[in-house]
Structure formats: structure tokens, C-alpha cells
C-alpha positions as CSV (number, residue, x, y, z in Angstrom):
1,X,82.3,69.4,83.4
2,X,83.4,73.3,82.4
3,X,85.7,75.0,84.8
4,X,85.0,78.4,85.1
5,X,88.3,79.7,85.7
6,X,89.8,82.1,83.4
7,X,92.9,82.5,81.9
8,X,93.2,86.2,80.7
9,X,95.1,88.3,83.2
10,X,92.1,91.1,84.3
11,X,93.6,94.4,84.2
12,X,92.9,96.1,87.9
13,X,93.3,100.0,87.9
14,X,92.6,103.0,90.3
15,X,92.4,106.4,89.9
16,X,94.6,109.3,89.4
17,X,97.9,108.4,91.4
18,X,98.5,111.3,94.0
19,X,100.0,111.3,97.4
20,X,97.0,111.6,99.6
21,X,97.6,107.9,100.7
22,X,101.4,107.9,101.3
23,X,101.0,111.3,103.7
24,X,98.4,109.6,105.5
25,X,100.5,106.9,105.5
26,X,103.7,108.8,106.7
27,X,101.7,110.9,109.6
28,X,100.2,108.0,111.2
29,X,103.6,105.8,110.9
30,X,104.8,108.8,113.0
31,X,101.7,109.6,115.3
32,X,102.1,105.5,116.4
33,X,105.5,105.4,117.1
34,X,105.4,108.5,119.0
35,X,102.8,107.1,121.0
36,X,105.2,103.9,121.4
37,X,103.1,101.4,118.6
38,X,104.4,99.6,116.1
39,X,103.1,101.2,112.6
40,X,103.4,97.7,110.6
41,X,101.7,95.9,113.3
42,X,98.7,98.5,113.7
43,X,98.3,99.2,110.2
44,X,97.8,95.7,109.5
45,X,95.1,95.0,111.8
46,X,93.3,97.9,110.6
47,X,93.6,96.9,106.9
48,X,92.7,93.6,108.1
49,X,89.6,94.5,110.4
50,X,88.5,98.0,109.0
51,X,88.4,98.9,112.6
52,X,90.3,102.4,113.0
53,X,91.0,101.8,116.9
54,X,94.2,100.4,115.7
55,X,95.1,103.7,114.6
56,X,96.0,106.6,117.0
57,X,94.0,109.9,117.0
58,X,97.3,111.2,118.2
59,X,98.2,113.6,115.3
60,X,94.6,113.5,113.8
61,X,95.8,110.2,112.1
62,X,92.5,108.4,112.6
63,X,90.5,110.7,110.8
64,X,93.3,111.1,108.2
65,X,93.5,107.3,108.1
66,X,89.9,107.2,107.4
67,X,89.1,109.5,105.0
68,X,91.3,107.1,102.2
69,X,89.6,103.7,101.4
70,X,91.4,100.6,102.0
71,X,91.8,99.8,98.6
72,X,94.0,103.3,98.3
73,X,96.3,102.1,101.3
74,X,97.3,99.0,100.1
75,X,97.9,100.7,96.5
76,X,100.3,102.8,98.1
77,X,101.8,100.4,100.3
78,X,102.6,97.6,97.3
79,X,103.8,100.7,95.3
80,X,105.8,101.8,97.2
81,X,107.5,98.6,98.0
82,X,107.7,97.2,94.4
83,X,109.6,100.5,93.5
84,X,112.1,100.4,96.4
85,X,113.1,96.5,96.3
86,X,116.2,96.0,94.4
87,X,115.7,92.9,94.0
88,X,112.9,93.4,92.1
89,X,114.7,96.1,90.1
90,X,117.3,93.3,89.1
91,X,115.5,90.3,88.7
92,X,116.6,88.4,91.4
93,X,115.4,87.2,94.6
């Protein structure tokens, strides 16, 4: 029997990086915790669910949430945390 698994890496890339995601980001981490939410917990269970109740509309941060895909979020997100973990940086863990 074949398997059908492959064993090439597949390259995976998006557009043009620019920094429509990370404001988003940045104004509804802001609009939640001024409304007393927790940003990590919220923002997970909307990239989870794709249901934007979890964000706030305080701020306009719903619509600004929603006008990026998914996809862009968690582009920025993993970015954004493989270039600020040192430990990545030096090799260690």
C-alpha cells in the first residue's frame, strides 16, 4: 500500500506584508481591555469560531477586526511573536 504523505516542505506565502493586521490588532487589544475583556482570550475565540461577538464594537474594532481575513491575523500574530522571542533568536528554549 502507497502512503500519500509527502515529504517536500510546501512553501505557504501571503501577500504584501503591511501593517493593516497589527493596527487592527493593536485597536481592538485596546478597545477590550477598556471595556474590561481579556484581548488573548477574545481574540482566540474569534479566530477559533469566526464569530465577531467576541470582539467589541467599542472603538469600531469589530468592523476593523472584520475587514482582515483570519488567515492575515494569525500571520501577524506568529510574526510578531517569532520576531520578539529571544529564545528563538538564540536557539534555545
Amino acid at each position: 500500500m502507497m502512503s500519500n504523505i509527502k515529504d517536500e516542505t510546501v512553501m505557504f506565502n501571503f501577500g504584501a506584508d503591511d501593517d493593516k493586521a497589527a493596527k487592527a490588532l493593536c485597536l481592538s487589544c485596546r478597545a477590550m481591555l477598556e471595556k474590561g475583556y481579556s484581548p488573548i482570550n477574545q481574540l482566540v475565540g474569534y479566530l477559533l469560531s469566526d464569530d465577531p461577538a467576541y470582539i467589541t464594537s467599542n472603538r469600531n474594532a469589530r468592523n476593523e477586526i472584520r475587514r482582515l481575513g483570519r488567515d492575515e491575523l494569525l500571520e501577524e500574530l506568529v510574526r510578531f511573536y517569532l520576531e520578539n522571542n529571544e529564545n528563538i533568536k538564540k536557539g534555545t528554549e
